[in-house]
N, C-alpha and C positions, 0 to 999 in steps of 0.2 A: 794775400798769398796764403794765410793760414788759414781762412774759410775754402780758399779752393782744395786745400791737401787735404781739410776733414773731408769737403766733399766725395773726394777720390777714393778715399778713405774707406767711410759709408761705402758707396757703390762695389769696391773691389769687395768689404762683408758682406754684402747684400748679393754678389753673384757667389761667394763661398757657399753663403748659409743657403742656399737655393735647393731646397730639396724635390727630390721625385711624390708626385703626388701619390705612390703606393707608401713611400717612408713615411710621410707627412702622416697616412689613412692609421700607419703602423702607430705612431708617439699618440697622435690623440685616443689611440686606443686603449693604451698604455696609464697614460696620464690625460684624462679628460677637463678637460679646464673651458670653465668659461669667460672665461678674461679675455677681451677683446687684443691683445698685447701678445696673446697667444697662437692668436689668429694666423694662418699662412696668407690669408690676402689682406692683411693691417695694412689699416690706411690714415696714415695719422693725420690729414686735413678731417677724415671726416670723423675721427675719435675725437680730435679738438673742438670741431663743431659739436660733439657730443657734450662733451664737456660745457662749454661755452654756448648754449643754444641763442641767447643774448645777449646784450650789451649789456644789459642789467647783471648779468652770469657775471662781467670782469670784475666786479666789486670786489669776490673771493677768490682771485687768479695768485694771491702771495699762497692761500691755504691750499690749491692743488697742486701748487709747483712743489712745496713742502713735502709734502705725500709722495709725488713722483721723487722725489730725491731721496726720502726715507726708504723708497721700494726699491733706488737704484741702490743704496749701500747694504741693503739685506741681498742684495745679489751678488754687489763683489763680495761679500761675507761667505754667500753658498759657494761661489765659484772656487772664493781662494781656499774656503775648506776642503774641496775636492781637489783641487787641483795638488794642496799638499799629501792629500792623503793616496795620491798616486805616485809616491816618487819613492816608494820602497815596496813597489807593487813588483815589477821589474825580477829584484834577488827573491824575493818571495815565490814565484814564478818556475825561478828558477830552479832553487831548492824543492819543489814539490813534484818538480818534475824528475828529478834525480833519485827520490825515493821513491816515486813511482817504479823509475826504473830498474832498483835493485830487489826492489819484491816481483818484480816480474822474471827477472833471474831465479830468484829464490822459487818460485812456483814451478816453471820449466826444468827443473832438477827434481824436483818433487814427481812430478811427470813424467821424466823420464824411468827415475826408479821406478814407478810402479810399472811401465808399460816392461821392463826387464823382468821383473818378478814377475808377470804373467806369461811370459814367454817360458820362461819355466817352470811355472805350473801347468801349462799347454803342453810342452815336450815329455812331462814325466805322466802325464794321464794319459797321450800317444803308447808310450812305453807300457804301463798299465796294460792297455786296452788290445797291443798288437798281440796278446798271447790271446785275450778271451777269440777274438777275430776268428784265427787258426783253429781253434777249436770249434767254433759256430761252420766254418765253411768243409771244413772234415765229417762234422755230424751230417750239413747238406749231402755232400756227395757222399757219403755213404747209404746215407734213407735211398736216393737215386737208385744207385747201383741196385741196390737189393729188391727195390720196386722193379726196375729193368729186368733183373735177373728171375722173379718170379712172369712177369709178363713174358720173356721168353718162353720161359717153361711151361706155360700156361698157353703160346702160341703153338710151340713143337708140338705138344700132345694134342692138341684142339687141331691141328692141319692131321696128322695121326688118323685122329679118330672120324675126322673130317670124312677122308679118301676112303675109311674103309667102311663109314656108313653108308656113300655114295652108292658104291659096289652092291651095298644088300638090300638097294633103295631104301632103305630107313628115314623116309621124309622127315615124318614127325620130330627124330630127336635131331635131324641135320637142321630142319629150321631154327631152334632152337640155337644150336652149337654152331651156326654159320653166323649169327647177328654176333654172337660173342667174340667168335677169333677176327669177326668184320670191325667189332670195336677196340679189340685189344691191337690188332694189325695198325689202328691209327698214330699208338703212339711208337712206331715203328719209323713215320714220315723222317723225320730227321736221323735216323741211323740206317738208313739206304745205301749208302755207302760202304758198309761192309759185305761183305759176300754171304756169309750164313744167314745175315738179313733180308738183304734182296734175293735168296733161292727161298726162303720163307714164303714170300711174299708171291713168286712167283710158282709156287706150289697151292696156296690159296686161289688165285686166278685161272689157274689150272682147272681146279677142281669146280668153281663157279662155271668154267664153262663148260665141263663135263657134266654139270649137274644142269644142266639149259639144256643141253642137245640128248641130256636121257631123258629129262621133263617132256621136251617137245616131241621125243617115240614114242612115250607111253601115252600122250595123248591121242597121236596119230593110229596107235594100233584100236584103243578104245574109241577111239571117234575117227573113224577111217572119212576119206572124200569121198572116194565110190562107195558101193555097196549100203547097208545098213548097220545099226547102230548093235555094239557088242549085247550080248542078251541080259547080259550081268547087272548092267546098268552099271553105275557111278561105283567104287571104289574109296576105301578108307584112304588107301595108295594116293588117288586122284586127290582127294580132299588137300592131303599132306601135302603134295608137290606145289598147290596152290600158294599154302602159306610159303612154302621155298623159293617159289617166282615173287610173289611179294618183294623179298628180299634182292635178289639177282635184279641185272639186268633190267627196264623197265620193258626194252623191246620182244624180250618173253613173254613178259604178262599180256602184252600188244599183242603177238604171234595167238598165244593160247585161244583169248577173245575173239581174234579175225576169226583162226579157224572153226571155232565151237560155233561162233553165227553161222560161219557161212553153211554148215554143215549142216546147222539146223534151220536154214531156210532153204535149203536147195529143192526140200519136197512143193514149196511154195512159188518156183520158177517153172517148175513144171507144170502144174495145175493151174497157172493160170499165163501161160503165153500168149501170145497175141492171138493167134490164130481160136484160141479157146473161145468157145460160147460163153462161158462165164467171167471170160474179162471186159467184156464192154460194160458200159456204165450202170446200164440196169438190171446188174447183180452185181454193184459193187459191196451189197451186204457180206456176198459169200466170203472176199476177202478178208474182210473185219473178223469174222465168223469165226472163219481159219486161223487167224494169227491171236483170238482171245484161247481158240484150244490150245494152239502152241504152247500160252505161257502158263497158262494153269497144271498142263504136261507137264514145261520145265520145272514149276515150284514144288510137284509131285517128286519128279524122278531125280533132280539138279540142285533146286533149291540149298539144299544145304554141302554140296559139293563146293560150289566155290565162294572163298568169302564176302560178307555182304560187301563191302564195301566197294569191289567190284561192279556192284546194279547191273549183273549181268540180264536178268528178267527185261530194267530198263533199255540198255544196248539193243538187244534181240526187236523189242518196238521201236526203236529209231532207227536201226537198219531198214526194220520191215518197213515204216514211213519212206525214208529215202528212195528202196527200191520201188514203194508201190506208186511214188512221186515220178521217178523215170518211166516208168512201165505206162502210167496214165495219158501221161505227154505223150507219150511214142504215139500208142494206140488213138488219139484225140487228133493227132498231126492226120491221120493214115485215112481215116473215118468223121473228117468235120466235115460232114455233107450231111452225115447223119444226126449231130448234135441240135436237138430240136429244148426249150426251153425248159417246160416242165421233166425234163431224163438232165437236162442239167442241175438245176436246183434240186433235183431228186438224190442224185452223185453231190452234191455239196453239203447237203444237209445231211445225209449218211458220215460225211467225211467230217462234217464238223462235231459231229454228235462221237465220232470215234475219237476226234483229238481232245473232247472233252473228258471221257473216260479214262484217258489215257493223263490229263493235267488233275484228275480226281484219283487216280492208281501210283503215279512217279510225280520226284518231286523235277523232274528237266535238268539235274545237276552236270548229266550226258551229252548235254548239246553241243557244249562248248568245246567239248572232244572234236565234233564232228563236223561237216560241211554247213550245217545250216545255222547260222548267229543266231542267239536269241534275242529275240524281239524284243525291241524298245518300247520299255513300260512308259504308256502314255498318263497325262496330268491328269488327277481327281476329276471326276468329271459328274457330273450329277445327268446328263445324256440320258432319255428312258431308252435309245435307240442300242444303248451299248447292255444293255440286258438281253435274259434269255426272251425266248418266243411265248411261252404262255405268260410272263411278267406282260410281255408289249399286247399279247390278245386281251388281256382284264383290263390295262390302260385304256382302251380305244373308246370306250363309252365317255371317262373322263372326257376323253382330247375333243368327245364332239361336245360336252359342255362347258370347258374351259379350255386350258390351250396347254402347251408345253409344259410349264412349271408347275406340275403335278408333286403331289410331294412321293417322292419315290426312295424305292427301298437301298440300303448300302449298296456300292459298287462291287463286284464281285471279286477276287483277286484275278492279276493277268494271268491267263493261261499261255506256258512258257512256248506246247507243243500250238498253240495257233499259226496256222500256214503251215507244216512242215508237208501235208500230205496237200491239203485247199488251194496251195498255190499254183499246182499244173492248172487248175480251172481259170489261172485269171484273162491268158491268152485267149481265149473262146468265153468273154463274159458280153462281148459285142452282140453277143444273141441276146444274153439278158437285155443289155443296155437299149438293143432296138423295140424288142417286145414290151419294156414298161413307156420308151417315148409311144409305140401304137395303143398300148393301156392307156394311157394318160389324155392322147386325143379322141382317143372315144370317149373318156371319161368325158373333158370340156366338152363336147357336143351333148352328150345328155344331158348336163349340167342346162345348155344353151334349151334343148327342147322341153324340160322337163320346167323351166322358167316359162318357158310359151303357154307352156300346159295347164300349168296350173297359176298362171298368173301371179301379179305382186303379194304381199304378203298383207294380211288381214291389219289394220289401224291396231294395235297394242298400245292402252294409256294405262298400264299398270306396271309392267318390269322393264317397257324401253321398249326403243327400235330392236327388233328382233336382227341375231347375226343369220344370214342366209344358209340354210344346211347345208348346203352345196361346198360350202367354205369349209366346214369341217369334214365334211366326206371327203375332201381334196390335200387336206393334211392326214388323215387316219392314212390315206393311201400314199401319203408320203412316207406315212411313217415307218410301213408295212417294207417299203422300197428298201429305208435304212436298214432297218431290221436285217432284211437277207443281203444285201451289199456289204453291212460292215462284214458278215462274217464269212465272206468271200476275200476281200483284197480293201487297203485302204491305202491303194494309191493311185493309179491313173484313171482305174473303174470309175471311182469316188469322185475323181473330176467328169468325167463324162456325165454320171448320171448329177453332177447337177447342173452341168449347162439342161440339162434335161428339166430338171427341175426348174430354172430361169426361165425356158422357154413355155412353161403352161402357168407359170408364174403369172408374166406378162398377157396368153393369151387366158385368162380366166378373168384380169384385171380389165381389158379391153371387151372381151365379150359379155361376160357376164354382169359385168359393174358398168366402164363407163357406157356398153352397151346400150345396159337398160336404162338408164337416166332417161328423163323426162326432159322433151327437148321443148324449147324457149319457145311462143311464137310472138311476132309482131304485135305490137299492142295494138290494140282500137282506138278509136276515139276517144280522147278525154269526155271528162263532164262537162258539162254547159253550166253556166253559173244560177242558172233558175232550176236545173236538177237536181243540183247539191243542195241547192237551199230545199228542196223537199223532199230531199233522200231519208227516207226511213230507217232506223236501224235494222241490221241485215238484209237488207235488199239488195248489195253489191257482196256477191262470190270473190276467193281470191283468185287469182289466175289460176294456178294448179289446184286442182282438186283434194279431198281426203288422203285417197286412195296414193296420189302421187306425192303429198307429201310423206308419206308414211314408207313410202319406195325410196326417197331420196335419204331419209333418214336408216333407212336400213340397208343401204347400199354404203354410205357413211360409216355405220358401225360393222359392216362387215369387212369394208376397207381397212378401219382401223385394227382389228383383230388380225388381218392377214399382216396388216406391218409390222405388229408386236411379233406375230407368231413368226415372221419372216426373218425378222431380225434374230430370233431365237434359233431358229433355225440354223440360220449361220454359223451362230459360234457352236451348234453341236456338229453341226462339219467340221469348223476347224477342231473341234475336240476329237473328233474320230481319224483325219485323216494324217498319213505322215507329216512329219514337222516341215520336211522340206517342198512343201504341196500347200503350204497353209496360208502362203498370201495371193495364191491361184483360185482360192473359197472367196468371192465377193459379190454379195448380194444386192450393194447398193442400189444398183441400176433398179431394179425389182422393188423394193422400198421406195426410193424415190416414185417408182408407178403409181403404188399405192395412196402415198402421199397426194401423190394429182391429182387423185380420185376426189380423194376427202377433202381439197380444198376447189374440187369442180361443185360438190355435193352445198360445199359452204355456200359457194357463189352462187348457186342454184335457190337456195334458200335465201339469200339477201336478193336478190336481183325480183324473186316473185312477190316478196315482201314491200320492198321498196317499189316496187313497179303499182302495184295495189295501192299506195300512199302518192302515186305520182298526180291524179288527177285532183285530189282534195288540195297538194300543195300548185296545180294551175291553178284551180277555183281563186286561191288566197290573192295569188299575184295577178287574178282579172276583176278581183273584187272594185268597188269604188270605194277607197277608202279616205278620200280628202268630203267626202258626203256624210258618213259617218257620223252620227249628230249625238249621242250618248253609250257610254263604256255596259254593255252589259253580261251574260255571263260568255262561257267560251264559243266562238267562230264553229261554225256548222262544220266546215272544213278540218275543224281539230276532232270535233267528235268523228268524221270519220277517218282519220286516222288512228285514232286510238280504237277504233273497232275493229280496221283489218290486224292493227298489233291484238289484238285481243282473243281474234278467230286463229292467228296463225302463230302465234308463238307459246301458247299452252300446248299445240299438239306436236310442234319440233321438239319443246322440252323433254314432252315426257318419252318422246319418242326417240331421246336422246341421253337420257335419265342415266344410261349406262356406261358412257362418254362424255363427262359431265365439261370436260376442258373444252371440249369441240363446240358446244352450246354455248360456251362465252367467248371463241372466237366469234359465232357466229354473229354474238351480240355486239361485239368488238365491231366485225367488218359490217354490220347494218348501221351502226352508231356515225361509223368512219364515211358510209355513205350518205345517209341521211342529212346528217347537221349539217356539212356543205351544201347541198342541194337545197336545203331548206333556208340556208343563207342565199345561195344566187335567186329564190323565186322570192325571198324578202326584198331586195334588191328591186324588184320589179315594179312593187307596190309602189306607184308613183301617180300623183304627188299625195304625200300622205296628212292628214290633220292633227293638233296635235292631239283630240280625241281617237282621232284614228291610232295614230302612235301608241295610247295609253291601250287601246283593246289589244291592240299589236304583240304590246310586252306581257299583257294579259294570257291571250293564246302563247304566248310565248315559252312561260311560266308554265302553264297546263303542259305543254309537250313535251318541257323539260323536266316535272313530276314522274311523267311519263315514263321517259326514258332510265328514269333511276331505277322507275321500279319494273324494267323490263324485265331482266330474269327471273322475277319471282312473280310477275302478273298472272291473275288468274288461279295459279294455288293456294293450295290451303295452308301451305308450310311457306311460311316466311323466311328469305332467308336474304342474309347483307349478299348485296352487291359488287364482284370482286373490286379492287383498288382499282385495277387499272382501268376497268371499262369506267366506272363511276369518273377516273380522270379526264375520260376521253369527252365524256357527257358533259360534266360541269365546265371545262375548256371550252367543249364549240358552243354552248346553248349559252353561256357567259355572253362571249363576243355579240351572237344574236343581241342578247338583253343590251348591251354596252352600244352596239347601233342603234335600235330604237331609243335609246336615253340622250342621244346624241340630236337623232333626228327632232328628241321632244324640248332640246334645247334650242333656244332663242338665239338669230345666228348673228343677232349688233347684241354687242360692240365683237366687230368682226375679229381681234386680235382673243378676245376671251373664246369666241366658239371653235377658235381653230387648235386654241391651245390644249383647251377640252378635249378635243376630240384626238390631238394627240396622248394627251394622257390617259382615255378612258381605252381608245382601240390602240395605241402604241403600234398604228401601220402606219408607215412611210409609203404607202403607194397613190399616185396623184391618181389612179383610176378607180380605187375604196372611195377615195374622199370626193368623187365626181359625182361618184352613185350616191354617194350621201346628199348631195347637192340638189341634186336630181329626187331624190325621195322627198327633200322639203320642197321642192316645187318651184326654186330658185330661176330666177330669170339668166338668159346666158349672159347679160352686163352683170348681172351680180356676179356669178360665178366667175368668171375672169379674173375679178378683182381679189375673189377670195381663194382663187388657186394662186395666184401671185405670192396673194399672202404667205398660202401654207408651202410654198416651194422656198421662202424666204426665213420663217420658220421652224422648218427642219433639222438645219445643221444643230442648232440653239433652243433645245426648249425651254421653257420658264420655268423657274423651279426654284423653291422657297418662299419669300416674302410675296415674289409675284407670283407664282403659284397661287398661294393663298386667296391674295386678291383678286385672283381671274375665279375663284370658284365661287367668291362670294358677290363676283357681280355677274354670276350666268342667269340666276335672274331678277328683273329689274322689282316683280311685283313677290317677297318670298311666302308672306304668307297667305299668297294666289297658291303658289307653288305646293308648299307645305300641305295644304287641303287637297289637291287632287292627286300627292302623294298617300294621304291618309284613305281619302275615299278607293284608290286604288289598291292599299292592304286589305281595307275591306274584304272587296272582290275577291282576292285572290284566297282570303279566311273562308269568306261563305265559300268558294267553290274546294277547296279542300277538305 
């Protein structure tokens, strides 16, 4: 019974003492103990087994029960000490907290008095201060009053004297004394309310518009509508009244200027009405003529009448523009049966030359007053087309030796008055725009007969394919078009003339270029294999002639000049015409023409090149080369391939010397042609020996020297080979070399030659490795057996350990092998 109640015992401490594993994290942090006793998960089987690890361990079980009993009375020792020394913790507690309490009384009294003694040092500084107050706000109103009371006085004498300079027109001292009673009256706004204020105020109002409607008689007697102009001319009076409208009213100063224009152009509605001989367009000088005396007049007689800031001089030309803008339409509507091209651009160029004088004389600050917006200042533009006319006539020699991006002079500022008068011509610019599309097709015909005439262009192997004149005759006259369109209209005109332009674009590209191209014919007959063998160097022509290659290379670089220049073209359309017009400018289609050109021009040169090289590569694939009895230098059939590369790609080069990218596409798309084609006629050579094979890779080797150094064959300037063509060469002439090594290998043991041959060519195709079959001379019981193989093969190639092994038993005799590797470096030394 009494082992069970300790049990119970333990267990009910053991759930007491059961702490949270955050408490538990807390004590050991507190108090870090490494004492297993300390532990939250003590486990006393296996501390005993610590203790006791053997039987041999119980010999000294008296000496640690010892120990554990001495540690349990130093515990109830600590315990009971703590436990007494809490039992007077309690009153202690208690008392500390009662004198807490009474100093916190003690301080809140303390606090109190002081917050009461500032309340009355607050109250008596109040007291203090309400007198200074009274005294500060009597000083205000008093400065007021006295400032009001002179500003009155200052008002009443100013309306006074106002009224009675009115009467004796005394401009001069009323401008003067009207801004002042207009400034002192402001501060009147808030005392409106009384009646001597507002009869003030309404005596000033008075007087502004008595002093408007005497302004505007005395203008009217000195500048009458009918009749002519007072003899006197202008007046000090006049001057004065000026500055007085200044100030009034702005719709005076509006009245004054209507009337003084209209008065001073009404001799100019006269003289040139419709009905007049000298208003149709071919004396549209007289009008300019007229309105330059006018204003030289006014700055004679006017000029210092009304004040500058007025621009009454500028007014007077942007009226006259306006009207001479109405006047020209009317007359142009009435008489367009008569508007013939050169009396148009005669009228425009007169007109443009006036609104230039006119953006060289005023700064356009006027416009904005009037009907016509001013024009939106287009983006920096380097454009030679947006210059004047003798700028774009010294250009034109440039543009026929280089092209658009001329280095040209700064852009001029916008001229604000451009259009104001030019614009009645845009309605009737469909004459222009018909007469340069029939300019432009006569021009392409002559182009066409004058190519007839004088036939292709002379061989040049010093500065390149020459660009055809024709090509820059055809832009100088584009350019000549821009030139008079911009300064005409740059909005729907400007589209017109360049579908205008797309349309001789195209036909210049089509007649003139791929026109003239030299066309393909059917080849002849190959070589015979006893031909070849006694063909002489230079004795085979290549299909096109001197003469034709030098056509196609100069039909090439003229192409390519029209695309750049085309392109450039473009964007000085969009540079010239309105913003909202600007994705309606697209010359692609026109570009892309050119483009075909250059790449018919490319294919035209590989196809005659490669066609030239076709019969030397039959010879190779009718040769007998399982007969073949010793390796010696290169195959008759190489030499003449490398003679037509040698006839025919020195004179593309230099005849392309100017276009230097085009020359290594070309070389690009011969490379792209050739090394296939010379792979299917390899192919052919069946069945091959394996001397045969060795001369194979031999020639093989030579053609692919060849091709390395095709860009720079034949000159005297050495120059590397771009990356990418040299990629294109080493890749396909590789392959070649890697079938012949194939074909020169020994085909038992049948699992090594198949494996080979996947590793050397890396093709999966059963009809590569047919023709390989076929090149060794394989029997079709063999072949069966070893396409099985290579179809089984496939999924799994060898690779590593076997790998290795399969290369070391390709072949059976190596240092057979090893020697007619060597004798074969030879070779290929001597012949380099």
């Amino acid at each position: 019974m009494m082992e069970e109640e300790e049990l119970e015992f333990v267990e009910e401490l053991e759930a007491v003492l059961q702490l949270t594993p955050d408490v538990q994290l807390a004590i050991e942090q507190v108090f870090p103990s490494q004492d297993p006793l300390d532990r939250a998960d003590f486990n006393a089987v296996e501390y005993i087994n610590t203790l006791f690890p053997t039987e041999q361990s119980l010999a000294n079980i008296d000496e640690v029960v010892n120990k554990i009993r001495l540690k349990i009375r130093r515990l109830d020792d600590n315990i009971r000490t703590v436990v007494r020394g809490q039992t007077n913790v309690g009153q202690d507690g208690r008392q500390a907290l009662e004198e807490a309490q009474k100093a916190i009384q003690q301080l809140f009294g303390k606090i109190k008095d002081i917050k009461d003694k500032a309340e009355k040092s607050e109250q008596m500084v109040k007291e203090i201060t309400r007198d200074i107050k009274q005294l500060d706000h009597a000083k205000r109103h008093l400065t007021t009053s006295i400032t009001t009371l002179n500003h009155l006085h200052m008002l009443a004498g100013g309306v006074d004297s106002l009224e009675a300079m009115t009467r004796r027109r005394q401009y001069g001292e009323v401008a003067n004394l009207l801004q002042g009673v207009m400034n002192v009256l402001e501060h009147f706004h808030k005392y409106m309310g009384i009646p001597q204020i507002r009869q003030l105020s309404e005596r000033v109002k008075a007087a502004q518009t008595e002093l408007g409607q005497q302004i505007l008689a005395d203008f009217e007697e000195a500048f009458p509508s009918q009749g002519t102009k007072r003899p006197g001319g202008p007046s000090n009076v006049l001057r004065d009244a000026c500055q007085v409208a200044n100030i009034l009213d702005p719709r005076i100063k509006q009245e004054i200027i209507k009337k003084f224009i209209k008065q001073h152009l009404s001799e100019y509605l006269v003289l040139f009405q419709e009905n007049q001989d000298v208003a149709w367009l071919d004396k549209i000088d007289r009008r300019y003529a007229w309105i330059k005396r006018q204003l030289v007049d006014y700055e004679e007689k006017y000029g210092r009448m009304f004040p500058r800031e007025w621009y009454m001089a500028e007014r007077i030309a942007v009226e006259f523009c306006h009207i001479t803008r109405t006047e020209l339409a009317k007359i142009m509507r009435t008489r367009a049966k008569e508007i013939e091209v050169k009396l148009l651009l005669f009228a425009i160029q007169r007109t443009t030359n006036f609104e230039g004088f006119l953006a060289k004389r005023f700064s356009g600050c006027t416009l904005t007053d009037g009907t016509l917006k001013k024009l939106e200042s287009p983006p920096a533009s380097t454009n030679p087309f947006l210059e004047d006319e003798p700028a774009a006539e010294m250009e034109e020699l440039a543009m026929e030796k280089g092209d658009l991006e001329q280095p040209k002079k700064p852009k001029a500022p916008d001229n604000p008055f451009h259009g104001i008068v030019s614009k009645c011509f845009e309605p009737h610019l469909y004459v222009y725009i018909e007469s340069q599309d029939k300019n432009l097709g006569e021009l392409i015909d002559r182009f066409v007969a004058d190519f007839k005439a004088q036939g292709p262009p002379k061989p040049n192997t010093d500065e390149g394919g020459a660009v055809l004149p024709s090509c820059a005759d055809l832009f100088v006259y584009y350019k000549k078009c821009m030139v008079q369109c911009s300064q005409l209209s740059t909005g729907e005109p400007m589209i017109a003339l360049t579908t205008i332009f797309q349309k001789y674009l195209r036909e210049y590209a089509w007649k003139i270029l791929s026109g003239n191209l030299p066309k393909t014919t059917s080849s002849s007959g190959g070589l015979t294999i006893s031909s070849l063998l006694k063909e002489k160097e230079g004795s085979e022509a290549a299909k096109f002639t001197l003469e034709e290659l030098c056509l196609i290379c100069s039909i090439l670089s003229t192409a390519e000049y029209c695309l750049a220049t085309t392109q450039q073209l473009e964007e000085k359309l969009k540079e010239k015409v309105d913003v909202s017009l600007i994705e309606r400018i697209n010359l692609t289609g026109e570009m892309d023409t050119f483009s075909t050109v250059i790449s018919s021009s490319i294919q035209l040169l590989v196809q005659d090149l490669d066609a030239a090289c076709d019969p030397a590569l039959t010879a190779m694939s009718k040769m007998q080369w399982q007969n073949v009895e010793h390796v010696g230098d290169q195959s008759p059939y190489v030499t003449s391939v490398i003679l037509h590369i040698k006839q025919n790609v020195p004179i593309i080069r230099d005849n392309l010397a100017s276009t230097r990218k085009y020359f290594t596409q070309f070389c690009i798309k011969f490379a792209n042609s050739f090394i296939p084609k010379f792979i299917t006629h390899l192919f052919k050579c069946k069945p091959i020996s394996m001397v045969g094979a060795e001369q194979l890779l031999l020639d093989t080797h030579s053609l692919k020297m060849v091709l390395l150094d095709l860009p720079s064959i034949g000159s005297q300037v050495v120059r590397k080979a771009p990356a990418s063509y040299t990629k294109i060469v080493v890749k396909g002439m590789t392959r070649a070399e890697m079938i012949l090594k194939v074909v020169m290998a020994p085909h038992e043991p049948l699992v090594v030659f198949v494996d080979n041959y996947i590793k050397l060519l890396t093709d999966c195709n059963t009809e590569t490795f047919q023709k390989i079959l076929d090149m060794k001379g394989l029997k079709r019981s063999e072949q069966s057996s070893m396409l099985e193989l290579f179809r089984q093969r496939l999924p799994a190639p060898p690779s590593g350990p076997e790998g290795s092994s399969s290369l070391s038993l390709l072949a059976p005799t190596p240092e057979q092998e090893s020697s007619r590797i060597r004798k074969l470096e030879k070779l290929i030394k001597k012949r380099l």
